[in-house]
C-alpha positions in Angstrom: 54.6 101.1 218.2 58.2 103.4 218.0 60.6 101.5 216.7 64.3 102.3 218.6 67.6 103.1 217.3 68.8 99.7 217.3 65.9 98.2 215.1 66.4 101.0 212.9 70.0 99.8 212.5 69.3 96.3 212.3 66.8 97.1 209.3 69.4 99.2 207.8 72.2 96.6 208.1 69.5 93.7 206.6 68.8 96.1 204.3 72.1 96.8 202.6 73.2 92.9 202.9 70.1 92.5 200.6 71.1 95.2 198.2 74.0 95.0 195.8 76.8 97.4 196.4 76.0 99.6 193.5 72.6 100.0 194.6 73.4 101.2 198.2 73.3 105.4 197.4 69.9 105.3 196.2 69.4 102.7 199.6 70.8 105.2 202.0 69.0 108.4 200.5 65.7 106.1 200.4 66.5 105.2 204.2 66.7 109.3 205.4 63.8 110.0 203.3 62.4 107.3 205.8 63.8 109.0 208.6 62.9 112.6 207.8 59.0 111.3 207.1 58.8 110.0 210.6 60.7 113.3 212.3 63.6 110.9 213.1 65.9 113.0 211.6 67.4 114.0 215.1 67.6 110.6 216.1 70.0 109.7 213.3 73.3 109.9 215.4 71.6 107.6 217.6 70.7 104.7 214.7 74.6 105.3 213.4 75.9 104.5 216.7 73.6 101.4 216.9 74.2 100.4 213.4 78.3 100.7 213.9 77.8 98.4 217.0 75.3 95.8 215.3 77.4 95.7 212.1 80.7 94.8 213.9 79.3 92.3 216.1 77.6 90.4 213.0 80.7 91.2 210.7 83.3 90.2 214.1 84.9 93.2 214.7 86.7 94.0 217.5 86.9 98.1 217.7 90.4 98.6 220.2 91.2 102.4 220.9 95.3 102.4 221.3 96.7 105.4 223.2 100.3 106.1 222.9 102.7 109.4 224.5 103.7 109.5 221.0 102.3 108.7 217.1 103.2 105.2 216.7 105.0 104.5 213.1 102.9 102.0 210.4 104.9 99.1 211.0 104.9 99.2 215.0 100.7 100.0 214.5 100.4 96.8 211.9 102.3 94.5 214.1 100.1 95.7 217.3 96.8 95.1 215.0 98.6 91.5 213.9 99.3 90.4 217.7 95.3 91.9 218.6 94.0 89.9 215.9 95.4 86.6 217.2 94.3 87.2 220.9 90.5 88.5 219.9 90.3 86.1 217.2 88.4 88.7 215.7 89.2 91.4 212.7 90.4 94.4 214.4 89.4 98.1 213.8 92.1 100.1 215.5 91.9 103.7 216.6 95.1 105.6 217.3 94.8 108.1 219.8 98.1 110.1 221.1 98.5 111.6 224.8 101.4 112.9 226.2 99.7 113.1 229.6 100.5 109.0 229.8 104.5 110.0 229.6 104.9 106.6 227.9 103.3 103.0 227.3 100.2 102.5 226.5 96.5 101.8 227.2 94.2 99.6 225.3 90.9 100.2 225.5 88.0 97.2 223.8 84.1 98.0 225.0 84.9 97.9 228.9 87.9 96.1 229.2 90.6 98.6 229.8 94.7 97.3 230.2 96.8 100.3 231.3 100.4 100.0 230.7 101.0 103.7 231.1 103.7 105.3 233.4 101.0 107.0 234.4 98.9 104.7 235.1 101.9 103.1 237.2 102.5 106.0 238.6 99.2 106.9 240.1 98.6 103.1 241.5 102.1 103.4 242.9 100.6 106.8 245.0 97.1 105.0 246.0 99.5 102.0 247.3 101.7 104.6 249.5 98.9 106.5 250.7 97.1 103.9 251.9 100.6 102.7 254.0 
């Protein structure tokens, strides 16, 4: 039986819960030795991905992309990550992402969920509503 990405991942993740933190090199070169003796090599972005997925759903970890017109400062970015924390309940790993396209506001983005307060987003529901009249 093939064993998938995800089961890969969970192994991993069991894996290195079970091993003391000093221990986790000789772990991770042990686990792609594992990998390259089964011609899973190519598959390894895959079992990352899984693994990353499966480690912050056990560990509750809410991965948030934030994208701004501008670079937000580190006090405006911890208070953001404060106020996400005490809505998800969960810790929060926040990714930054700048685009001038939005012309201002922002856009949160957590798995599918996605809360545009662009002007741009405004803008272009502002055009569907006057086209459609």
């Amino acid at each position: 039986m093939k064993n998938s990405a995800k089961q890969y991942a969970v192994a991993l993740y069991q894996a290195i819960n079970d091993t003391p933190a000093k221990d986790w090199s000789e772990l991770l070169k042990n686990f792609t030795e594992l990998l390259a003796h089964k011609h899973l090599l190519s598959q390894a972005p895959k079992i990352v991905a899984a693994f990353k997925k499966y480690f912050q759903q056990r560990e509750n970890i809410a991965e948030i992309t934030l994208t701004t017109a501008k670079p937000l400062g580190s006090a405006e970015l911890k208070k953001i990550t404060t106020d996400l924390i005490a809505t998800t309940k969960q810790q929060v790993e926040l990714i930054n992402l700048t685009d001038e396209q939005i012309i201002g506001g922002v856009k949160l983005q957590y798995q599918d969920l996605v809360i545009d307060g662009t002007l741009a987003g405004r803008l272009a529901d502002l055009k569907t509503k006057l086209i459609k009249y």
